[in-house]
C-alpha positions as a LaTeX table, in Angstrom:
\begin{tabular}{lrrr}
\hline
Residue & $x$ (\AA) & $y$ (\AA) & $z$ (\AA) \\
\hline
Unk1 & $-10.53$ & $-87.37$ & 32.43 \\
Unk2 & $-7.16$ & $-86.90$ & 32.57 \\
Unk3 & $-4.89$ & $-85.36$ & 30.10 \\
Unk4 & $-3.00$ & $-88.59$ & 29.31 \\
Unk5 & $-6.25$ & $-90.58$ & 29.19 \\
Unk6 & $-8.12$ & $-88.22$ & 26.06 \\
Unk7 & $-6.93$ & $-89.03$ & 22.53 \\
Unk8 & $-6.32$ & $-85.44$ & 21.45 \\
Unk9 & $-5.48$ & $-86.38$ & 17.70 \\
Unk10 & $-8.86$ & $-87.88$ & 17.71 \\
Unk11 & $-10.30$ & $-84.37$ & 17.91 \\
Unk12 & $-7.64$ & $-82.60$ & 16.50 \\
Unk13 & $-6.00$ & $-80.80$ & 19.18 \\
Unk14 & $-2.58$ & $-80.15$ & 19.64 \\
Unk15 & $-1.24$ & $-81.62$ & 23.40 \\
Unk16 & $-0.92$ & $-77.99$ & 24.27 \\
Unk17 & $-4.12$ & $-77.24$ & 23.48 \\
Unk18 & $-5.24$ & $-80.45$ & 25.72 \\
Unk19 & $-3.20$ & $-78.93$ & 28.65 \\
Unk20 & $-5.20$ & $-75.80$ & 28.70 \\
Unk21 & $-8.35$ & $-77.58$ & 28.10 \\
Unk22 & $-11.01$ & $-77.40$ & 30.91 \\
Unk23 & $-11.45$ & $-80.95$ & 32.15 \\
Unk24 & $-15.13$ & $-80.21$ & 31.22 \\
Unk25 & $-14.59$ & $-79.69$ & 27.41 \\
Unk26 & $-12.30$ & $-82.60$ & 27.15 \\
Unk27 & $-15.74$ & $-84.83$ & 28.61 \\
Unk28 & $-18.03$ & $-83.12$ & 26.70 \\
Unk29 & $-16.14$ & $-83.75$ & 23.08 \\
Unk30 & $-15.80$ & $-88.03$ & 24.28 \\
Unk31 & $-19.24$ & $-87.80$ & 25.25 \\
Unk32 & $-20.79$ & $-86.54$ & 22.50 \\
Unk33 & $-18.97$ & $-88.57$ & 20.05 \\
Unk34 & $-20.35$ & $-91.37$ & 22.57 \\
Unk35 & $-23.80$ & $-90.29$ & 22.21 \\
Unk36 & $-23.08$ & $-90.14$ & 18.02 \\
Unk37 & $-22.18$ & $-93.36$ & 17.80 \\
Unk38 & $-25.32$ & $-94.73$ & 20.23 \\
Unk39 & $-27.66$ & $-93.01$ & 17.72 \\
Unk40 & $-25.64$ & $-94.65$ & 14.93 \\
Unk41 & $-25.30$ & $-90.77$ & 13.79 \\
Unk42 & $-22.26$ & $-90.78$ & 10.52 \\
Unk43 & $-22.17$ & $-87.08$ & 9.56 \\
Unk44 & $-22.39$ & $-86.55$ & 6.31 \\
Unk45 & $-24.32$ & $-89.99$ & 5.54 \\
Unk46 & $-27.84$ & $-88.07$ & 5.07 \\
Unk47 & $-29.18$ & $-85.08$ & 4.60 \\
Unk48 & $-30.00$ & $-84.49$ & 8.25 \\
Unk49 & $-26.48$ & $-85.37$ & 8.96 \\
Unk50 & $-24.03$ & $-82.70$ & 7.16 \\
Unk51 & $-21.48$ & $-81.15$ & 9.13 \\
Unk52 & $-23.43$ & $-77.78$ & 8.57 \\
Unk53 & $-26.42$ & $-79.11$ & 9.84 \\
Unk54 & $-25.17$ & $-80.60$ & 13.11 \\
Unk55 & $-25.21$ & $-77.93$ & 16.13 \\
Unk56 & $-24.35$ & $-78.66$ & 19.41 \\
Unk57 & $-25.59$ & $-76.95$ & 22.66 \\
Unk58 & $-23.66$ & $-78.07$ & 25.87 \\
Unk59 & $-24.02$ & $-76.04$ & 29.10 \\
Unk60 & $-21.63$ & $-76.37$ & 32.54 \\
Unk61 & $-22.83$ & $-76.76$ & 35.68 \\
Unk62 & $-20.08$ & $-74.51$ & 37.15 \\
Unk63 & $-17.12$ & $-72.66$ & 36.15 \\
Unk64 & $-14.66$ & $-73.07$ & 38.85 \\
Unk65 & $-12.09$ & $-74.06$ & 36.04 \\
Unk66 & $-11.95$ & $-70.55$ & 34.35 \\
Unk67 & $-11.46$ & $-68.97$ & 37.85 \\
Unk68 & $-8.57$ & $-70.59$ & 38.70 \\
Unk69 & $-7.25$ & $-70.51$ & 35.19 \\
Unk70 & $-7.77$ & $-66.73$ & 34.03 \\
Unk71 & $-6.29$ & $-67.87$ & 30.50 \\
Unk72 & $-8.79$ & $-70.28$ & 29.79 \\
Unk73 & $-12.68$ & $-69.32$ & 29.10 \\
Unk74 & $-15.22$ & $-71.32$ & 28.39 \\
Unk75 & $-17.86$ & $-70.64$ & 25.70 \\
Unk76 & $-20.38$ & $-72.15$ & 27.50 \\
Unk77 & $-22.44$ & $-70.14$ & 29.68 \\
Unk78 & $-22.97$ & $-71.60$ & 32.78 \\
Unk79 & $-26.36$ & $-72.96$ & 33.63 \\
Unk80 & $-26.43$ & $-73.70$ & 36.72 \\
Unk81 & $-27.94$ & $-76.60$ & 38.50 \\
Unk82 & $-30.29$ & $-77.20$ & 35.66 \\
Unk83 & $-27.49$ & $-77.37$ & 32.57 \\
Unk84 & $-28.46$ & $-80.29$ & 31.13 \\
Unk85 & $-32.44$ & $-78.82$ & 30.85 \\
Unk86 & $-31.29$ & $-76.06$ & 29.32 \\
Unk87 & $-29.10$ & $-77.32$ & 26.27 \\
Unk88 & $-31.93$ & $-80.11$ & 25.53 \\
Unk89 & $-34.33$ & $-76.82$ & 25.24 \\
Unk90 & $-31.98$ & $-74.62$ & 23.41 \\
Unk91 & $-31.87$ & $-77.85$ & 21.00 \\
Unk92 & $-34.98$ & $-78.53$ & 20.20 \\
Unk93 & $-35.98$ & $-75.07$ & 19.78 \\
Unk94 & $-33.37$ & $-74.97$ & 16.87 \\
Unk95 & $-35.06$ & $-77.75$ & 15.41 \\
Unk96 & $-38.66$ & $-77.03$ & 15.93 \\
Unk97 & $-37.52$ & $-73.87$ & 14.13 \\
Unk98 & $-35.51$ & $-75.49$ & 11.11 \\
Unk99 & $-32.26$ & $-74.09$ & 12.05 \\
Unk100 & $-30.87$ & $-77.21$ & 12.37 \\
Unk101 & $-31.30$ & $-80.63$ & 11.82 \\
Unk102 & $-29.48$ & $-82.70$ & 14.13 \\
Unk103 & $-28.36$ & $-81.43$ & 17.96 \\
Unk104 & $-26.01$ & $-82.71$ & 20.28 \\
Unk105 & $-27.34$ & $-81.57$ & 23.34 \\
Unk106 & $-25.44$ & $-82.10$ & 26.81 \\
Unk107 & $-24.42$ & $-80.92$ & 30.19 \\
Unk108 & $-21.20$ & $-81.13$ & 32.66 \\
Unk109 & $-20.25$ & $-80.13$ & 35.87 \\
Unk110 & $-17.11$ & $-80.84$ & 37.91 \\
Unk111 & $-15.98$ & $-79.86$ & 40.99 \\
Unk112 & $-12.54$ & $-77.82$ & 40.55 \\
Unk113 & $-12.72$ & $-75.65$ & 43.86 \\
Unk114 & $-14.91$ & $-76.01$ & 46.36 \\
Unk115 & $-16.43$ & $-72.56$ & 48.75 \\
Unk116 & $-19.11$ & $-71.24$ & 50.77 \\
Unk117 & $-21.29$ & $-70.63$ & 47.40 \\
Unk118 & $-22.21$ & $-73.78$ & 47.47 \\
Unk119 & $-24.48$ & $-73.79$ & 50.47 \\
Unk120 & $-23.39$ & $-76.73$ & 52.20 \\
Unk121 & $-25.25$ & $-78.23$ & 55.07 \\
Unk122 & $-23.96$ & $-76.95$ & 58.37 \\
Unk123 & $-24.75$ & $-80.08$ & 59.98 \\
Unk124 & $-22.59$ & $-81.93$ & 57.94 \\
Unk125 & $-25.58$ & $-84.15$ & 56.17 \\
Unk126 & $-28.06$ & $-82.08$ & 53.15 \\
Unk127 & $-30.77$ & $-84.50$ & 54.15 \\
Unk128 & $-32.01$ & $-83.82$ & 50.47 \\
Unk129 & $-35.78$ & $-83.70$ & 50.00 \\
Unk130 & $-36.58$ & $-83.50$ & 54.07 \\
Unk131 & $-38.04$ & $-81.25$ & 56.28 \\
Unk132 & $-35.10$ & $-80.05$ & 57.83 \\
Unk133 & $-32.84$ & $-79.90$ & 54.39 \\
Unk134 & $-30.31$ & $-77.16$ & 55.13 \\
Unk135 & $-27.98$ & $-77.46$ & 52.56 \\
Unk136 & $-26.72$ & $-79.47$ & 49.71 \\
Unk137 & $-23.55$ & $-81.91$ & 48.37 \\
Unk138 & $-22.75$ & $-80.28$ & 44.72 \\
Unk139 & $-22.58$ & $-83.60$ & 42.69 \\
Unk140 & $-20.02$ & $-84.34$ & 39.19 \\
Unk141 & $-21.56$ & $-85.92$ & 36.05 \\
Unk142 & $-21.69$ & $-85.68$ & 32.03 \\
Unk143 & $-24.24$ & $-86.48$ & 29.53 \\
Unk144 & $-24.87$ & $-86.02$ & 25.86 \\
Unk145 & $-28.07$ & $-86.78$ & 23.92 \\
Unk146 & $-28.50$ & $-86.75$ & 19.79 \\
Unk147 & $-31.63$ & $-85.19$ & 19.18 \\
Unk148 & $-33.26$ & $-85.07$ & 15.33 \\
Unk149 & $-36.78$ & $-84.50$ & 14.12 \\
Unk150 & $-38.87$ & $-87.72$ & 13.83 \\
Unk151 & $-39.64$ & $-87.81$ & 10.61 \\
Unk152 & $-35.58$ & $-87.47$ & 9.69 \\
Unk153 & $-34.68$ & $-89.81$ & 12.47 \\
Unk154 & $-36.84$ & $-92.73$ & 11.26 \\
Unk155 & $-36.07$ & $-91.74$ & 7.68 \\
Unk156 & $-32.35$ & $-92.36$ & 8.68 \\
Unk157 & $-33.23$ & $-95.15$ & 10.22 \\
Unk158 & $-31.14$ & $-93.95$ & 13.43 \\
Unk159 & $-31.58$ & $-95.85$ & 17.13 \\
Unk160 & $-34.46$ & $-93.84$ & 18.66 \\
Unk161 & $-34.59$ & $-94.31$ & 22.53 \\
Unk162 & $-37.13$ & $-91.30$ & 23.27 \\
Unk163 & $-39.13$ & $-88.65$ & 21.79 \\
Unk164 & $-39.09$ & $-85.33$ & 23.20 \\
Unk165 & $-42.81$ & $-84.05$ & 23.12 \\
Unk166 & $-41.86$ & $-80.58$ & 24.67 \\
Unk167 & $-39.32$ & $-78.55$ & 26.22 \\
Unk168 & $-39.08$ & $-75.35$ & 28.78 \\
Unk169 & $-36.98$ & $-73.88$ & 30.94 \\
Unk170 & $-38.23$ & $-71.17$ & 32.87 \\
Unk171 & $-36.31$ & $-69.44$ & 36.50 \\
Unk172 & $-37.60$ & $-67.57$ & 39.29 \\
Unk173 & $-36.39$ & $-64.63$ & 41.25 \\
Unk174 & $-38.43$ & $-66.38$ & 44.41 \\
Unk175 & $-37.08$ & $-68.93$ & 44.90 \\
Unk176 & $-34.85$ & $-69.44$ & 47.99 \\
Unk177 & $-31.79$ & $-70.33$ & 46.29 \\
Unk178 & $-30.53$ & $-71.51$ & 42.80 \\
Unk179 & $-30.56$ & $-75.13$ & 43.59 \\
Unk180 & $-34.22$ & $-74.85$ & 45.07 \\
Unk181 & $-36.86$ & $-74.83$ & 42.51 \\
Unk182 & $-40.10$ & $-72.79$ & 43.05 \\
Unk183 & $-43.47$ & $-74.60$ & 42.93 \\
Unk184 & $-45.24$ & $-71.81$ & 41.16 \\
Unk185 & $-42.62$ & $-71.45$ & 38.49 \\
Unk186 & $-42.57$ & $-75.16$ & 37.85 \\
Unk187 & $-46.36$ & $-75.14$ & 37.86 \\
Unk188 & $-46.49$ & $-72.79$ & 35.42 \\
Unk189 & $-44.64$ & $-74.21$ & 32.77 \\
Unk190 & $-46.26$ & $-77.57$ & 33.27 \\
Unk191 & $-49.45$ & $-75.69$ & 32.51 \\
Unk192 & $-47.30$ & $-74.20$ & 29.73 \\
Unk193 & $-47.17$ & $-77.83$ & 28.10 \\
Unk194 & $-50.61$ & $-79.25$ & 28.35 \\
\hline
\end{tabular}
């Protein structure tokens, strides 16, 4: 989104502020408002709702932004290929615990430089999921999710889409590389679940 294109008196920030912004943190605020107004989420309308109550958890896929602007850094720690997993766990374990009562839960990665850490194919093609997969295409996307409690979500009579039964997130120091997952690790926390 470009700088010209994100209403920065919306979310009270000054144009310079806007300027400095990651591209990333300017997606994440439209798309969580976005995801607000889908759940038909009013802060401050109940209980469940005050400002104080409200947390947000949004991870990056990358942080190629804060390396080519030293002034800038991110408060987001970088998740990886899996950011999106990881904020959705992070928020519901604040509300399975009562430290919350509403999440905003979301991920983001862009593509500001592009280098050999990314494991490209070298034939050009990742042929993703085949046999002879040597590589991978990084991909760009955003997403935001409003996640409450049940019981306070049908008591605020919000738009429920889904209901998250569990969450984990779990990593493994064998597996070939970060965008590979390992079969035993995954296995595990399936088992973890059941």
């Amino acid at each position: 989104m470009g700088v010209g294109c994100f209403d920065a008196g919306f979310f009270a920030m000054s144009p310079k502020q806007v300027e400095r912004a990651d591209p990333m943190v300017r997606l994440a605020l439209v798309t969580g408002y976005e995801a607000m107004e889908m759940a038909g989420i009013v802060p401050g309308r109940t209980m469940s709702s005050k400002a104080t109550r409200i947390a947000t958890y949004f991870d990056q896929g990358n942080d190629g932004w804060s390396e080519y602007n030293p002034s800038h850094r991110n408060s987001a720690v970088p998740g990886g290929f899996h950011s999106f997993g990881t904020a959705v766990d992070a928020g519901c374990t604040a509300l399975w615990t009562g430290e919350v009562d509403t999440v905003i839960a979301g991920g983001a990665s862009l593509i500001t430089d592009l280098d050999e850490r990314y494991d490209l194919s070298r034939t050009g093609q990742s042929k993703i999921w085949d046999k002879d997969a040597d590589g991978h295409c990084p991909g760009e996307g955003v997403g935001a999710v409003v996640i409450k409690r049940l019981e306070d979500a049908e008591a605020d009579n919000d738009n429920i889409l889904a209901v998250v039964l569990s969450a984990a997130t779990n990593y493994s120091a064998d597996a070939k590389s970060s965008p590979r997952p390992h079969g035993g690790a995954q296995e595990a926390i399936y088992r973890q679940g059941t």
